[in-house]
C-alpha positions as CSV (number, residue, x, y, z in Angstrom):
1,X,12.8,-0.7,1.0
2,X,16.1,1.2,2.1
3,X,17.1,-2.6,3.2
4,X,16.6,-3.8,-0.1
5,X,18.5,-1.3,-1.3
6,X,21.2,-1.6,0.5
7,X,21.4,-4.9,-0.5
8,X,21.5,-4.4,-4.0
9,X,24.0,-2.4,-4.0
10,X,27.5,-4.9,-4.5
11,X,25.7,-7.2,-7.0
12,X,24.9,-4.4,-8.9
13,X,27.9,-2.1,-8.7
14,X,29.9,-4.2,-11.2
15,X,27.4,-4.2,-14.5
16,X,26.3,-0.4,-13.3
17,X,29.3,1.8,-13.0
18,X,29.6,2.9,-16.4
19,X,26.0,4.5,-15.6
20,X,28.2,7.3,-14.1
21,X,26.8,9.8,-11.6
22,X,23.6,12.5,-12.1
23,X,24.5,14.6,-9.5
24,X,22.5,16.2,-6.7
25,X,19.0,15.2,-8.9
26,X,19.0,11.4,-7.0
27,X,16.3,10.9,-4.5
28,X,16.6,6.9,-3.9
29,X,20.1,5.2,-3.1
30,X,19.4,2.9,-6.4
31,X,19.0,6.1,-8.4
32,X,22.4,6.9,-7.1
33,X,24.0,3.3,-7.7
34,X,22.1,3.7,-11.2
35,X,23.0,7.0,-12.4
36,X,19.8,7.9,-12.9
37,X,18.9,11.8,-13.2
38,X,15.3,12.2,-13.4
39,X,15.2,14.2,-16.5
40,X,15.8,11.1,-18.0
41,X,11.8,11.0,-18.2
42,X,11.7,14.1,-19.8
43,X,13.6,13.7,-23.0
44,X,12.3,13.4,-26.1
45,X,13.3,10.3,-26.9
46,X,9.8,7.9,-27.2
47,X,9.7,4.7,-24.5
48,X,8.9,2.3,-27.6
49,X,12.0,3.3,-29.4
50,X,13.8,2.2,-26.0
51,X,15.8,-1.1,-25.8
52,X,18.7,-1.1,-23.7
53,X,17.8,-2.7,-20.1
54,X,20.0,-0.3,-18.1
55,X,18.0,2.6,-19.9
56,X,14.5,1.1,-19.1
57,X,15.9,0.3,-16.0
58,X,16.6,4.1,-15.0
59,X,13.2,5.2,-16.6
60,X,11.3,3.1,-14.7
61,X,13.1,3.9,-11.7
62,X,12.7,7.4,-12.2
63,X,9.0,7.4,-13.2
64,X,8.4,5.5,-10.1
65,X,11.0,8.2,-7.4
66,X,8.3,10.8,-8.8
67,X,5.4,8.6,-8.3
68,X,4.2,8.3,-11.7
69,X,3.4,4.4,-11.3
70,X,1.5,4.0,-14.0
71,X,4.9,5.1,-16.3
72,X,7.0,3.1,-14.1
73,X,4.9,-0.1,-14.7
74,X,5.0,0.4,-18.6
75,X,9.0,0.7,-18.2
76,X,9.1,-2.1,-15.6
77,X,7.3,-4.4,-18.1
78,X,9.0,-3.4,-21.1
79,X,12.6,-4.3,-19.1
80,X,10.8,-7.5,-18.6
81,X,9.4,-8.1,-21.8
82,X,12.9,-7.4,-23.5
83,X,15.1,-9.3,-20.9
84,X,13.9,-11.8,-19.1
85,X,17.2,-13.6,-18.3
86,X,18.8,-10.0,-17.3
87,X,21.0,-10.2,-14.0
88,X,18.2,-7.3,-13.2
89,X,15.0,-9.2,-13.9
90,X,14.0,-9.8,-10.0
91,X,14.8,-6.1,-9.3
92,X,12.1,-5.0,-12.2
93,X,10.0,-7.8,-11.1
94,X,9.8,-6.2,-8.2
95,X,9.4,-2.5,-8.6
96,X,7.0,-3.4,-11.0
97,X,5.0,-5.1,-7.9
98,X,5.7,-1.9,-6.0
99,X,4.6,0.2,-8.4
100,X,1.0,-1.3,-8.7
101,X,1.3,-1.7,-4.9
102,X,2.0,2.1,-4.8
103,X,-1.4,2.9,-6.7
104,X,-3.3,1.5,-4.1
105,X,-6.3,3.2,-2.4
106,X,-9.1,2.4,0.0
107,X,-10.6,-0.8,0.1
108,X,-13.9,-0.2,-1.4
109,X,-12.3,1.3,-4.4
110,X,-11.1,-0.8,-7.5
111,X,-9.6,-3.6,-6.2
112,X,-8.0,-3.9,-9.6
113,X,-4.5,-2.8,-8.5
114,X,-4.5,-5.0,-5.7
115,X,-5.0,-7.9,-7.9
116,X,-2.1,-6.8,-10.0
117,X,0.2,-6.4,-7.4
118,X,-0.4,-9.6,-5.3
119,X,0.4,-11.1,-9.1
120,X,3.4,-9.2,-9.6
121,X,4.4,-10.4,-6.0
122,X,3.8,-13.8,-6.4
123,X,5.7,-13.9,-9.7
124,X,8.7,-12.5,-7.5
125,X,8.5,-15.2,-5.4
126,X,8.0,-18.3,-8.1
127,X,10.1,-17.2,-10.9
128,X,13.2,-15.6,-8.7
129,X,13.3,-17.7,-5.5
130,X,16.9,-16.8,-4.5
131,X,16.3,-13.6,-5.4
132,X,16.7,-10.4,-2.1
133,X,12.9,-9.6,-2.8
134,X,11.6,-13.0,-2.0
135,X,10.9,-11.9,1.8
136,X,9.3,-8.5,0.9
137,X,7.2,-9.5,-1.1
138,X,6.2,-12.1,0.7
139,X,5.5,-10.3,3.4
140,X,3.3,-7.7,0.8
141,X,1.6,-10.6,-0.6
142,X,0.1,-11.2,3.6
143,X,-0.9,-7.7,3.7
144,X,-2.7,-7.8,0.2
145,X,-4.7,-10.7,0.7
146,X,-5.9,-9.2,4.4
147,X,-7.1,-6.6,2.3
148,X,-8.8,-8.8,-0.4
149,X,-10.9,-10.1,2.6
150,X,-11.5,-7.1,4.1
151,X,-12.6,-6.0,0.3
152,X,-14.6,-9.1,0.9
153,X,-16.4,-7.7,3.7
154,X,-17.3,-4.6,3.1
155,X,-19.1,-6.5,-0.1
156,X,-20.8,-8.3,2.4
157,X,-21.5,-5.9,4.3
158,X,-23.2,-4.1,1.4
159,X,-25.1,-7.2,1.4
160,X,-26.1,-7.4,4.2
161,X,-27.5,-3.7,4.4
162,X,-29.8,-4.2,1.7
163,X,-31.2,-7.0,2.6
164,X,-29.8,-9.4,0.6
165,X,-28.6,-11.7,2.7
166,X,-28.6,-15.2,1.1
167,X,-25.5,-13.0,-1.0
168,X,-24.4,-11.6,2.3
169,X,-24.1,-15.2,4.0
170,X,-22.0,-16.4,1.3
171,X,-19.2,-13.5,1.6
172,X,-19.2,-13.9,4.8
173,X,-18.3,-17.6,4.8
174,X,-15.9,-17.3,2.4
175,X,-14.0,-15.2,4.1
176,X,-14.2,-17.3,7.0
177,X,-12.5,-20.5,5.3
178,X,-9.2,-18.1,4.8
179,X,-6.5,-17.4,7.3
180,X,-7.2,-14.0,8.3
181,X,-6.5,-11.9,11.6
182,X,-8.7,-12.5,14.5
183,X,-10.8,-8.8,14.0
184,X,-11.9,-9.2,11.0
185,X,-12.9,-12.9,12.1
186,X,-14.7,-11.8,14.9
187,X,-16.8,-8.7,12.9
188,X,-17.4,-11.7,10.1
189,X,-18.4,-14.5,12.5
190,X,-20.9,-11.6,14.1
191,X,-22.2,-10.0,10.4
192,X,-22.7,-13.9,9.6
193,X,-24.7,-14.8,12.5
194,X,-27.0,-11.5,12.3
195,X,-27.5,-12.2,8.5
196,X,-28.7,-15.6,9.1
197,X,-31.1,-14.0,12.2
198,X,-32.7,-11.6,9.6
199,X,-33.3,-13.8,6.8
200,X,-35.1,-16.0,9.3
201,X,-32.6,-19.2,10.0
202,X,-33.0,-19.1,13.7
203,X,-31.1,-22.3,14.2
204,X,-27.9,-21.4,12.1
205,X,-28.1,-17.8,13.8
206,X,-28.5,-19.6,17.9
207,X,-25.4,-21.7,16.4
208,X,-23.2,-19.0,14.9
209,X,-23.8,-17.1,18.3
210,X,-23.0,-20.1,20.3
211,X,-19.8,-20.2,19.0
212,X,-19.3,-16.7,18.7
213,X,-19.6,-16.0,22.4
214,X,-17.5,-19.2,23.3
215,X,-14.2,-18.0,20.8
216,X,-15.2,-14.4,21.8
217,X,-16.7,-13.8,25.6
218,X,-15.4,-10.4,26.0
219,X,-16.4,-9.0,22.7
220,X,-17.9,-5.8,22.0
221,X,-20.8,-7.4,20.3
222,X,-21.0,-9.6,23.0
223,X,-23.9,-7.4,25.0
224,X,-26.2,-7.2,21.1
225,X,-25.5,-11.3,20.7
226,X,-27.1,-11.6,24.6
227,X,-30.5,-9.1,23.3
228,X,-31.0,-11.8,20.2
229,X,-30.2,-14.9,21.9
230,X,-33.0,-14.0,24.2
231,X,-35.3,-13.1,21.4
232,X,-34.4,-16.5,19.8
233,X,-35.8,-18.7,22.7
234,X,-39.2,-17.3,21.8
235,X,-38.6,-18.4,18.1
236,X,-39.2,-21.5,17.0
237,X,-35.9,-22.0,15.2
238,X,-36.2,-22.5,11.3
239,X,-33.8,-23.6,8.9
């Protein structure tokens, strides 16, 4: 973020030094470039009566330095709402991305910030393509859907544990027809195979082991796949 920053500061120095200076309050380099103080948050004066896009700007800023995400969205969106053609519309697009990205928790919880963010994100990269965000968020929007699959998972995996396994097979090849890193592809190619075994489809399980051992022959699964595949050539296979 500090590189973003950084970056931001020239084209923004111009339009923001009238913000003036808050003093020792600042605890980001934009709040400095801004002027924000973060008692600006603490004033009286109502968010809905609030217009001016440097003001929202600072608010949402501020909200967000104290980690109050869910404020810093509502200001973040109201910038955006009220000036969308503002030299600092891929900025707020941005933080606002963050700040949903910021509320994030495990990845069996609600997945309903995740979704927000990887929208916010790809909005910063198809409505502000030359913008200094395009990268980072790029780069957020790999690690968010990596964790939509692994949300993926542990659904299957659910699945799987309670015996529902036709539900189980399909998360598990859905996840397999995205790009994903090669763990989680391995633990899904394994879960798949042993939901198939249980549910009685010897012939998809021998395959799915087949292949499992061939892409994976050091795995750790490796010695549970041998115990089965031995089991299975005393089953006739079923489909």
């Amino acid at each position: 973020m500090k590189t973003a920053l950084f970056r931001l500061a020239v084209p923004i120095f111009t339009i923001l030094i009238l913000a003036g200076c808050s003093g020792t309050e600042e605890k980001s380099e934009l709040l400095s470039l801004l002027g924000v103080d973060e008692k600006i948050v603490d004033t009286d004066h109502e968010t809905e009566d609030t217009y001016d896009a440097i003001t929202l700007l600072k608010r949402g800023e501020a909200f967000y330095v104290k980690e109050e995400y869910i404020e810093a969205v509502a200001e973040f969106e109201r910038f955006l709402l009220l000036h969308p053609f503002h030299r600092m519309a891929a900025f707020s697009q941005f933080k606002l991305a963050m700040s949903y990205f910021q509320q994030l928790n495990t990845i069996d919880r609600d997945p309903g910030p995740m979704r927000k963010a990887m929208a916010a994100f790809e909005r910063v990269v198809s409505q502000y393509p030359q913008s200094l965000y395009v990268q980072e968020a790029q780069e957020k929007i790999a690690k968010l859907k990596l964790r939509a699959l692994k949300h993926e998972f542990l659904i299957g995996h659910f699945y799987y544990r309670t015996e529902a396994y036709p539900a189980a097979i399909a998360r598990f090849n859905k996840i397999l027809t995205k790009e994903t890193d090669d763990t989680l592809r391995e633990k899904t190619l394994y879960y798949l195979g042993l939901a198939h075994f249980e549910s009685g489809a010897f012939a998809e399980a021998s395959n799915i082991f087949r292949q499992f051992m061939e892409k994976y022959p050091q795995s750790e699964f490796g010695k549970k796949i041998i115990k089965i595949q031995a089991k299975l050539q005393n089953t006739d296979p079923v489909s």
